[in-house]
matplotlib code that plots the C-alpha trace (Angstrom):
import matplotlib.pyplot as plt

x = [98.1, 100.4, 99.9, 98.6, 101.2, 100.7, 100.2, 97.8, 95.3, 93.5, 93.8, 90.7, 91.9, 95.6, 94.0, 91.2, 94.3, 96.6, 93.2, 93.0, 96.4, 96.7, 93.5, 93.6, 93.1, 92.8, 95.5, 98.9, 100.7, 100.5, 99.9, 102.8, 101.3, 101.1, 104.9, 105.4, 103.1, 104.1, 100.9, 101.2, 98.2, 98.8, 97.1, 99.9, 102.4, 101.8, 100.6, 103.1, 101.6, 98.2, 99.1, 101.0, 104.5, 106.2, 105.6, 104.1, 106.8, 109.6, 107.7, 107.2, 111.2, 111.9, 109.4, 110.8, 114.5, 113.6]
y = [93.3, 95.6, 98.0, 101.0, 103.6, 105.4, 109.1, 107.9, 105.6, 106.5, 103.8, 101.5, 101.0, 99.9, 97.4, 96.4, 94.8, 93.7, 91.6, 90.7, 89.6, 87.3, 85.9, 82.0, 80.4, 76.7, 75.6, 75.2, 73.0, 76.0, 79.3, 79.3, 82.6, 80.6, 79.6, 83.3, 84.4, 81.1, 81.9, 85.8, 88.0, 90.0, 93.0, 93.1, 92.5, 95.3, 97.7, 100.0, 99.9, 100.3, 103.0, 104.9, 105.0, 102.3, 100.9, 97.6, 96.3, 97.5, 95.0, 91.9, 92.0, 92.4, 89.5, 87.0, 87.8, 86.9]
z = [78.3, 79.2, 82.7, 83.0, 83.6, 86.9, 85.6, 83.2, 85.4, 88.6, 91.9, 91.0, 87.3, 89.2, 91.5, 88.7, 86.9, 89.7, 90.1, 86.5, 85.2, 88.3, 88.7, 88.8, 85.5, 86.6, 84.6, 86.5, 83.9, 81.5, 83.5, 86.3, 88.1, 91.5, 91.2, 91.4, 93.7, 96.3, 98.3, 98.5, 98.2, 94.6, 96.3, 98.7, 96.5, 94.0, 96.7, 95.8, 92.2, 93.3, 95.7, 92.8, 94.3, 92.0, 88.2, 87.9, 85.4, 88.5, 91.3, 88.5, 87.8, 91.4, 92.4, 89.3, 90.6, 93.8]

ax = plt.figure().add_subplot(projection="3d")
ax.plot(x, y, z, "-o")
ax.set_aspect("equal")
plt.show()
């Protein structure tokens, strides 16, 4: 699912799918989502996106270069 851009989608909707893409799915093998969070909060790591000051795609490709 791709993000909602931050002109078109209010703070709730953000933070609704900062919640929803990374959400746990029990399946490490195949999902990989705790490899890139390495214990961080998701919240705090999209903040910016939530907030409305940076695109979600711009935080993901910082985070994976990391």
């Amino acid at each position: 699912m791709k993000a909602p851009s931050i002109k078109d989608s209010t703070h709730d909707k953000r933070r609704e799918f900062v919640l929803n893409e990374w959400r746990c799915l029990l399946s490490c093998e195949m999902c990989g989502k705790c490899s890139i969070l390495r214990g961080r909060d998701e919240e705090r790591l999209y903040a910016d996106y939530i907030e409305g000051r940076r695109e979600y795609l711009e935080i993901t490709l910082e985070l994976r270069n990391n």
